[in-house]
C-alpha positions in Angstrom: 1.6 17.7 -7.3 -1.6 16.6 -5.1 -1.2 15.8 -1.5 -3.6 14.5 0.6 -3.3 12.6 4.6 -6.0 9.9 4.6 -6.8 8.5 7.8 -8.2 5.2 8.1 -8.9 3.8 11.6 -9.2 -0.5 13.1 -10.4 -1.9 15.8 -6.6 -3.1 16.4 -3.6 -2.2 18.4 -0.7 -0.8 17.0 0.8 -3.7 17.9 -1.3 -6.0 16.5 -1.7 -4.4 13.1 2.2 -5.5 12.5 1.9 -9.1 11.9 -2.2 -7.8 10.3 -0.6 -5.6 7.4 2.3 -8.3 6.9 -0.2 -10.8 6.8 -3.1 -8.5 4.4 -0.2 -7.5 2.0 1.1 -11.0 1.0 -2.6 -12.7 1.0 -4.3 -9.3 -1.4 -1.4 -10.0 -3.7 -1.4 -13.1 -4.2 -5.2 -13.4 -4.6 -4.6 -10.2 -7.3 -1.8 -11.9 -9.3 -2.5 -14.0 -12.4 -2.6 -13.6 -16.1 0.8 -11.8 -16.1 -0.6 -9.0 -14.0 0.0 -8.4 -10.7 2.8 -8.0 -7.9 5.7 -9.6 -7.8 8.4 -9.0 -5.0 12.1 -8.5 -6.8 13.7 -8.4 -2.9 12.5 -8.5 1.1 15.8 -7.5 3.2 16.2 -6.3 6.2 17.5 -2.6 6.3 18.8 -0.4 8.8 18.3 3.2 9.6 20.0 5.4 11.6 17.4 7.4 12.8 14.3 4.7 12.9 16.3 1.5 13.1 16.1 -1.9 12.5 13.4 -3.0 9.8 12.8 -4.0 6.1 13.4 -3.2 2.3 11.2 -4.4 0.0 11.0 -4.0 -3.8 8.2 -4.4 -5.9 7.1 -4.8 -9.5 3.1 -4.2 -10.7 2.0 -5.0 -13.5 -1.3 -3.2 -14.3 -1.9 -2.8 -18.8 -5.1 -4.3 -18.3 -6.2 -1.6 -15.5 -5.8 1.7 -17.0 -8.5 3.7 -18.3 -8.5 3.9 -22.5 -7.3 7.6 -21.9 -4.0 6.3 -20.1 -3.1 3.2 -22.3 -2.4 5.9 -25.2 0.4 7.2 -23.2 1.3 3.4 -22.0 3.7 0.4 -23.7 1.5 -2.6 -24.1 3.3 -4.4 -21.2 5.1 -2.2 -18.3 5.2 -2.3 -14.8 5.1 0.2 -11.6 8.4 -0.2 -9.3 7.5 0.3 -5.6 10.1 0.4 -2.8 9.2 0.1 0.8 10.9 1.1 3.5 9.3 -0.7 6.7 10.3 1.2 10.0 7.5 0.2 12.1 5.3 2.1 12.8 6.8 4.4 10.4 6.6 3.5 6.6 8.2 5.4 3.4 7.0 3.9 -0.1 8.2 5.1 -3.2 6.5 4.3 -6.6 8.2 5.2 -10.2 7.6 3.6 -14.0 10.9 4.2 -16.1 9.6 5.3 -19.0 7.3 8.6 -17.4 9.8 10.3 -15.9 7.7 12.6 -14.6 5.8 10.3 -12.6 6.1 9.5 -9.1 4.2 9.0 -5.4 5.1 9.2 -2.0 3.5 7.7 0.8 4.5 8.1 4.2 2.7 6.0 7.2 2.6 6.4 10.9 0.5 4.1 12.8 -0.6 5.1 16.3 -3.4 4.2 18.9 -6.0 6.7 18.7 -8.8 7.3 16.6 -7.4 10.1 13.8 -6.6 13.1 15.8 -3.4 13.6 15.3 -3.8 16.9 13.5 0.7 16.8 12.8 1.6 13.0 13.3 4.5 13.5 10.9 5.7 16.5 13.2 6.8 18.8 10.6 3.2 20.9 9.7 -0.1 19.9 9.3 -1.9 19.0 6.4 -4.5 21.4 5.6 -8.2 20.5 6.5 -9.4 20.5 3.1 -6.3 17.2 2.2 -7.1 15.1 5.0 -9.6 12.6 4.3 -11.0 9.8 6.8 -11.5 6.5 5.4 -14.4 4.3 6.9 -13.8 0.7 6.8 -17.4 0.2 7.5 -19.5 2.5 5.9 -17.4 4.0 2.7 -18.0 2.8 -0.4 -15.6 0.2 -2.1 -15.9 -1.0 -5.4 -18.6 -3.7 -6.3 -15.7 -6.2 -8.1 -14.0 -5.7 -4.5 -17.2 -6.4 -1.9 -17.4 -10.0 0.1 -19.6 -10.5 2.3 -17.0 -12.1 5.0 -15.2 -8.5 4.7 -18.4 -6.7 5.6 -17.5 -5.3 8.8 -21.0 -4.8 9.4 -21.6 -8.8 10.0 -18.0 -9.0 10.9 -17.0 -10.6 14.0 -14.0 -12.3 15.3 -14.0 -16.0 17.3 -10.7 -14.7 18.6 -11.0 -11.6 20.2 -14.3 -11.3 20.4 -14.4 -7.7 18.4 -17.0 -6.9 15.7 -19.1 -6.4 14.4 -18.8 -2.6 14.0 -21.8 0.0 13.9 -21.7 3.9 12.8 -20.2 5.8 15.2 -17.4 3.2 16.3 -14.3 5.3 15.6 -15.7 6.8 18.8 -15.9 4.7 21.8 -13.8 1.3 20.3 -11.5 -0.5 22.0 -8.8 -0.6 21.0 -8.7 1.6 18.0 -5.8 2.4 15.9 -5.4 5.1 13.2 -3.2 4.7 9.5 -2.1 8.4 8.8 -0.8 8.5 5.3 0.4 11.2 3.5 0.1 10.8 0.2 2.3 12.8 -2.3 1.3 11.8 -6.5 3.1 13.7 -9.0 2.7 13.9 -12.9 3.8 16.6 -14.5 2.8 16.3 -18.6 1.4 19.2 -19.9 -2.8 18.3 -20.4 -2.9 15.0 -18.0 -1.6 16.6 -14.9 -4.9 16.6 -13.1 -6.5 14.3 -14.8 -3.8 12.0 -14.1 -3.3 12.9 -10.7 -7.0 12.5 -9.4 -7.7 9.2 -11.3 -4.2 8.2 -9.1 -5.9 9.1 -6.0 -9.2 7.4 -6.9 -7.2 4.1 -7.0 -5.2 4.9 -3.8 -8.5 5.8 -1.8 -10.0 2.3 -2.9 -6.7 0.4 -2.1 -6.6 1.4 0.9 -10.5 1.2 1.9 -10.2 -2.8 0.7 -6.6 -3.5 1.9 -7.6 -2.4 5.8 -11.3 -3.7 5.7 -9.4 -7.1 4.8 -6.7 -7.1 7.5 -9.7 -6.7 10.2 -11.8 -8.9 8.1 -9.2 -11.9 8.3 -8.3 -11.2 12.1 -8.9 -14.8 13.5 -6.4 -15.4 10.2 -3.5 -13.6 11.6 -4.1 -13.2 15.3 -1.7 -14.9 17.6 0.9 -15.5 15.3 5.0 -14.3 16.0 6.6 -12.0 13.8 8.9 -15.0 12.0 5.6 -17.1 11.7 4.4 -14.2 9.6 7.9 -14.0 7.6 7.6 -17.6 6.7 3.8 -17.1 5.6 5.2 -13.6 3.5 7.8 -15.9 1.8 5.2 -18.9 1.0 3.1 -16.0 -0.8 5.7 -14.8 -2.3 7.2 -17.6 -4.0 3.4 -18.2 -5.3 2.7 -14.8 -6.3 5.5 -14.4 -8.1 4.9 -17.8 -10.3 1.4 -16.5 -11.0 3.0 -13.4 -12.7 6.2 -14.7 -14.3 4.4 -17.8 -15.9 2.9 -15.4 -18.2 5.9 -13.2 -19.4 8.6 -14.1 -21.4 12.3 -13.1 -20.3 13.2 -11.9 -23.9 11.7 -8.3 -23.5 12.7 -8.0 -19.9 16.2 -8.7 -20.4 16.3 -6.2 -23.6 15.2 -3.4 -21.4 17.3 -4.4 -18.4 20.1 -2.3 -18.4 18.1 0.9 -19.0 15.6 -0.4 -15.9 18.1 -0.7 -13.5 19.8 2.5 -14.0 16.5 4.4 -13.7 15.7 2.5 -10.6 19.1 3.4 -9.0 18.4 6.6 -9.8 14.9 6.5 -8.3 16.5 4.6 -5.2 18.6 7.9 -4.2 16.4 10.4 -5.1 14.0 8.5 -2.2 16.7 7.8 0.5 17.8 11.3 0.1 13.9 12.6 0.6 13.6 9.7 3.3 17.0 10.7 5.3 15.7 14.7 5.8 12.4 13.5 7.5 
């Protein structure tokens, strides 16, 4: 298993950065669904927790063939899909990621959002990550890549009509305000004998960019979001949605879905305890 705590800091309040991430998550997958690959949302419910509360459930299913490296496909059906199950607690977050047929396979995120600028040293209050597996994430000077660069996302000649922030220079993590940080501790798992490290590292690669492009885009598309409620931003989630997951399911047919359905399902039940019962210790 390889863990690492990536820290990736705004110029937002933690406050803010609620209606931001519902906002960034439902407009990057919509504009990255099409061609049968992509994200589509299987159910968005609220959920409660005993310990953390009201908040949401939501399960996921993307579909990547066309992504992997040549080295990966070999171990890959020609069309599959990653199941990813949120558990929104704001500002604490537990995802879950499994595919059905690597058994072997999973990741674990957990998220804590809070108002500083990354030093936190034990934000998850049970022991700190080592030095060496934290890694800070600049949203203006770390490199994304090229396919993923637009110039309206370059918080360099970034700035925002409606709060009047941007655009950002080196050294802002120090003296913004307001600043938030995005601790997440990252957890990838894949134990087959020869692609364990290979597999594991190329996993990370992809995580690091995600979530370099997903938080330069919520600042990016501030004047976007800004200023709206919480249900204006549940209504905008929904409208995505229902578009995102057209743009996937137009281009796969329900014949090979429903002949692996029963077999899914019990694997994702399984999948589904084995990350409540890791999410109820915390």
């Amino acid at each position: 298993m390889l863990v690492k705590e990536y820290r990736i800091c705004m110029p937002l309040t933690v406050d803010e950065y609620r209606i931001g991430q519902l906002y960034m998550i439902s407009k990057h997958s919509c504009e990255q669904s099409g061609g049968g690959e992509g994200v589509e949302v299987v159910r968005n419910e609220p959920d409660v927790h005993p310990q953390h509360g009201p908040g949401q459930l939501t399960e996921k299913r993307i579909y990547l063939s066309s992504k992997l490296p040549s080295w990966a496909k070999a171990l890959a059906p020609r069309f599959f899909y990653v199941t990813e199950k949120a558990w929104n607690f704001y500002p604490y977050t537990i995802t879950g990621m499994f595919v059905s047929f690597l058994p072997k396979f999973s990741i674990r995120i957990e998220t804590r959002f809070e108002n500083n600028n990354g030093d936190n040293d034990n934000v998850f209050g049970d022991s700190p990550t080592p030095a060496d597996s934290v890694c800070f994430l600049d949203i203006l000077s770390d490199p994304i890549p090229e396919k993923h660069y637009r110039e309206s996302e370059d918080l360099s000649h970034w700035r925002s009509t409606k709060t009047g922030r941007g655009p950002l220079e080196d050294g802002w993590r120090g003296d913004q305000e307001p600043v938030m940080c995005s601790y997440k501790r990252v957890q990838c798992s894949f134990e087959v004998y020869g692609f364990q490290t290979r597999t594991e590292e190329f996993i990370h690669r992809n995580i690091r960019d995600i979530l370099l492009v997903g938080h330069r885009q919520a600042v990016a598309w501030i004047d976007e979001w800004h200023g709206l409620s919480l249900e204006e931003v549940r209504e905008y989630e929904q409208e995505m949605q229902e578009k995102t997951n057209s743009k996937v399911k137009s281009s796969h047919s329900s014949s090979g879905q429903e002949a692996a359905g029963c077999k899914r399902e019990a694997d994702e039940k399984k999948f589904e305890m084995y990350i409540c019962a890791n999410y109820s210790s915390i």
